[in-house]
N, C-alpha and C positions, 0 to 999 in steps of 0.2 A: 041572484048570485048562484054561479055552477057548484054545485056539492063534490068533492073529488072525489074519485075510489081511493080506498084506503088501503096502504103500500104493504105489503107480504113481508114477511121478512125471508131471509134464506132458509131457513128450516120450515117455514112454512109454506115456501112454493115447491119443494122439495115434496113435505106432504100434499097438498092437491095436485102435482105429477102424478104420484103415487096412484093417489084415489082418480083420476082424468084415467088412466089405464086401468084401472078396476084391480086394481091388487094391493093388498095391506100388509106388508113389511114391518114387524115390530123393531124394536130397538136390542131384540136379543139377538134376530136375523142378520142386523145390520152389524151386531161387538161380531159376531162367529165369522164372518165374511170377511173381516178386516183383520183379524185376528191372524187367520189362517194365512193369510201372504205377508205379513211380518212374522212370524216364529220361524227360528232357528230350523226348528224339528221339520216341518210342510217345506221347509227350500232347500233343504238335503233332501229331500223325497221329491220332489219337484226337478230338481236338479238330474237325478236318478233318471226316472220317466222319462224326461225329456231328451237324456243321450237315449237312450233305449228307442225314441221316436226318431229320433235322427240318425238312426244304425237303420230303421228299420223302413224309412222314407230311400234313404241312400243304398239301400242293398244290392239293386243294378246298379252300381256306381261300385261297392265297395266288394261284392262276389259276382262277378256278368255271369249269367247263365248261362250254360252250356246249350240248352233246350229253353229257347224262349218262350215256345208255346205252354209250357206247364216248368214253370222255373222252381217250384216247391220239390221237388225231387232232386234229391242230392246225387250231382256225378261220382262215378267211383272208376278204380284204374282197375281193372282185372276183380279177380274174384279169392285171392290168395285171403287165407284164414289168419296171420300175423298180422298187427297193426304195424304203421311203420312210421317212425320218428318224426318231427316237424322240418322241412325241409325247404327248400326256396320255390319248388310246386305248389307244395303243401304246408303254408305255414304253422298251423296247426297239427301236422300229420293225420293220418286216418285211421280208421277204427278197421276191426274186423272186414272182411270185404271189401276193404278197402275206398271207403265212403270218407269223402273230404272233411274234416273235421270244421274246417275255418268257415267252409261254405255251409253247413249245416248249422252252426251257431248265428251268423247273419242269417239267413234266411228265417229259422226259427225265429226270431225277436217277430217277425211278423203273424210268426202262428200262434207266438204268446200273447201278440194283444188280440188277434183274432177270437183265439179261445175264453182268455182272461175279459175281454170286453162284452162280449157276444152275451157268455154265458151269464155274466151277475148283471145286465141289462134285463137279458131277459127275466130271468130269476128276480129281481128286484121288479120289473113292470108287475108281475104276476102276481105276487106277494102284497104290492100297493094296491092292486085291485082286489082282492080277497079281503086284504086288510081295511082299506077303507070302507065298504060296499057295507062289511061285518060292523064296525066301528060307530058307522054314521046313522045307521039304520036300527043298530039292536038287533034285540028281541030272537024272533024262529030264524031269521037267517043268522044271526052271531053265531048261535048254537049250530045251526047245520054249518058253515064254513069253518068254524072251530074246530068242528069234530073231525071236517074232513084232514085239517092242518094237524092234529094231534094223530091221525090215521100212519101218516104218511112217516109225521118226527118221529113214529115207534119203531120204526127200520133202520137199522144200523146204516150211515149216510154212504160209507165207501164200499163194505158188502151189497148193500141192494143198490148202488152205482154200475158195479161190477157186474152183479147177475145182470140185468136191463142192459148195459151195455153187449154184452155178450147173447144174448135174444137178439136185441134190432141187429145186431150186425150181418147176422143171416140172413135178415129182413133185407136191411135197406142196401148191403155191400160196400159200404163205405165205412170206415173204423171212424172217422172224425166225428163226422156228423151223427154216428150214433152215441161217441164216448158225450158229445156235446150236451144229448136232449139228455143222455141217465144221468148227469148232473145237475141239470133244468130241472127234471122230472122231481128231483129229489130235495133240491138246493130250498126251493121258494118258501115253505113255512116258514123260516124263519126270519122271513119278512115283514110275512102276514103278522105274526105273532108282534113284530116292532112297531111296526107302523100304526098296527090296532092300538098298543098302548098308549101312543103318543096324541094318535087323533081321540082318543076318550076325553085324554087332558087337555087339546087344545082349545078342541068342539063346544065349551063353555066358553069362552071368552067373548069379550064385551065387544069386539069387531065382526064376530060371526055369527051373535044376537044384532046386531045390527046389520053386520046384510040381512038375516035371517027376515026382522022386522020389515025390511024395507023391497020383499018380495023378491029375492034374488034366488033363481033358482037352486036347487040342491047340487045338481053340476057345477054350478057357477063358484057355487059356497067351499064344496069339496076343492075344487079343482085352483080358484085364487085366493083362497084365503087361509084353509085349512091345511095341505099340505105343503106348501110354499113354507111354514110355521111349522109345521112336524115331520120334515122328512130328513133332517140334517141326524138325527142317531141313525137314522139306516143307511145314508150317505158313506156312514164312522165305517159300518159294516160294510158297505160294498166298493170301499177304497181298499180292506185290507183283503175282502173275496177277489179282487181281480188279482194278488198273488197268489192267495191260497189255493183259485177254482186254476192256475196255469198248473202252481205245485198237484194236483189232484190229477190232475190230467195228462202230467208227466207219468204220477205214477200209473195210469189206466195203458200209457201206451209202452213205460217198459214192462206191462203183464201182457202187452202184446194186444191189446182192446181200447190203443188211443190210436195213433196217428198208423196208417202202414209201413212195410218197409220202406226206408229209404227216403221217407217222408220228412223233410225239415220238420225234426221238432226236437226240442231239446232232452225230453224224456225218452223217444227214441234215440239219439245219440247217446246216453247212458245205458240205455237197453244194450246197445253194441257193444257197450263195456265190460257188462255182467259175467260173458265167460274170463276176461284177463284179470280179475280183482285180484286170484293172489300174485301177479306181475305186476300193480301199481309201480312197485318201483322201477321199474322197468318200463313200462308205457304209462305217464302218469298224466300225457296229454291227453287221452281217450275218456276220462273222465273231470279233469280239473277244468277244461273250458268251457262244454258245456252247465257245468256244476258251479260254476259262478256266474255264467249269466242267469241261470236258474234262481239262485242266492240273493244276485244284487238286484234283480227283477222285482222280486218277492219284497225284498228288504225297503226298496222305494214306496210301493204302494203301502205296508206297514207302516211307515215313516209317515207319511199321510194318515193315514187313518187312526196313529195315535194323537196326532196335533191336533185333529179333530176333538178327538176323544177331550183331550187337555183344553181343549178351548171351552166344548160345550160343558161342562163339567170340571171345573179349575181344582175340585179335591184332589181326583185322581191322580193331579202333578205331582204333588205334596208327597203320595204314599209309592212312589219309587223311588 
């Protein structure tokens, strides 16, 4: 008589998927991931992002360039020093010099995720790899890659953005890409610093003693088990960095050391503002449109990375 295989149930063919791909998903990975697309809080933020992706997919569509070879450069009519009201040209009206107000807010949505993504991508890779390498290993390297992470958080983060930014710019001739790395350069400990904590507490668990036992490299261990399981608190943080590092960036370029003239970016378009503040009432499109996509930009990825915050941690709901 044939012996039959003995039938799986759905939760445990679910588990040996899992394990058949070599990666170990606990069941706190699995509440925070489900969590986060039913809350109120993640689908106003979601929702946010998402027009902000579709201004920003559509922007030849919704402002056609004037110069398609380089469409980030805002057209302007003449060079007159008054801004001038919003009009059926310019729906928006324009700032100083006469720079399209309507076309510089579309186009910027694209320099905002540019900046906003680039930079806490980067910043977060960097941070995970200091952080974990320190974490997994101990001992003389914790201490040397600590030291270097606490070297760096003793520098005030938007003064020594500022200085560095203002160096490479002489260096490299381009305002973006330098305002981009003095943020990089400056941004990543406190990643490291996250990451390291989480991977201490993870790196015991009874899944990563078992790859561990069962000869699975230190790559392998790090890379599918360990941070897959400790990376969702710095996730928290670099859902709310991709507004913060746009907001930071604005202000680099109205000091004149983010984006160049005439540059779609939203902090420049405020910059253009800076001489008419005491005539807001009087031009108060020169600064209100840029300054709310700035706002609701920002306010999105916040919205996200509090839902987070409330998911992984359900106190902190309680004490708002």
């Amino acid at each position: 008589m044939t012996e039959q295989a003995p039938t799986l149930t759905t939760s445990e063919q679910a588990e040996e998927e899992r394990r058949f791909l070599g990666i170990y998903i606990d069941d706190r990975t699995r509440y925070i991931i489900r969590q986060f697309f039913t809350r109120p809080t993640s689908l106003v933020g979601i929702v946010l992002v998402a027009f902000f992706i579709v201004i920003a997919i559509a922007a030849p569509l919704l402002a056609p360039p004037a110069n398609p070879n380089d469409p980030m450069i805002i057209p302007h009519d003449g060079y007159r020093s008054e801004p001038q009201a919003p009009s059926a040209e310019h729906p928006f009206g324009t700032t100083e010099r006469q720079y399209d107000v309507y076309y510089g807010v579309i186009w910027g949505t694209r320099t905002a995720f540019r900046v906003g993504l680039i930079i806490t991508f980067a910043t977060m890779a960097i941070g995970i790899l200091f952080g974990s390498l320190a974490a997994y290993y101990g001992g003389a390297l914790d201490d040397i890659l600590m030291r270097i992470v606490e070297i760096i958080q003793a520098f005030p983060f938007l003064l020594a953005a500022l200085t560095l930014a203002s160096v490479l710019r002489t260096r490299i001739g381009t305002s973006l890409v330098a305002g981009m790395i003095a943020l990089i350069a400056f941004g990543w400990p406190q990643y490291a610093r996250l990451i390291r904590g989480d991977i201490l507490a993870v790196k015991e668990r009874d899944y990563v003693q078992a790859a561990r036992a069962l000869g699975a490299s230190d790559m392998r261990i790090l890379i599918r088990h360990i941070i897959p399981n400790a990376i969702f608190p710095t996730l928290v943080i670099a859902s709310m960095d991709i507004g913060t590092y746009v907001l930071t960036f604005a202000s680099l370029s109205f000091l004149g050391l983010g984006a160049e003239p005439g540059y779609a970016d939203w902090g420049q378009m405020i910059s253009f503002a800076r001489n008419w503040i005491p005539s807001l009432s009087t031009y108060p499109h020169i600064l209100l449109y840029p300054g709310m996509a700035i706002l609701l930009f920002v306010l999105g990825w916040n919205l996200i990375g509090d839902a987070f915050r409330d998911i992984i941690d359900p106190r902190l709901a309680g004490t708002r």
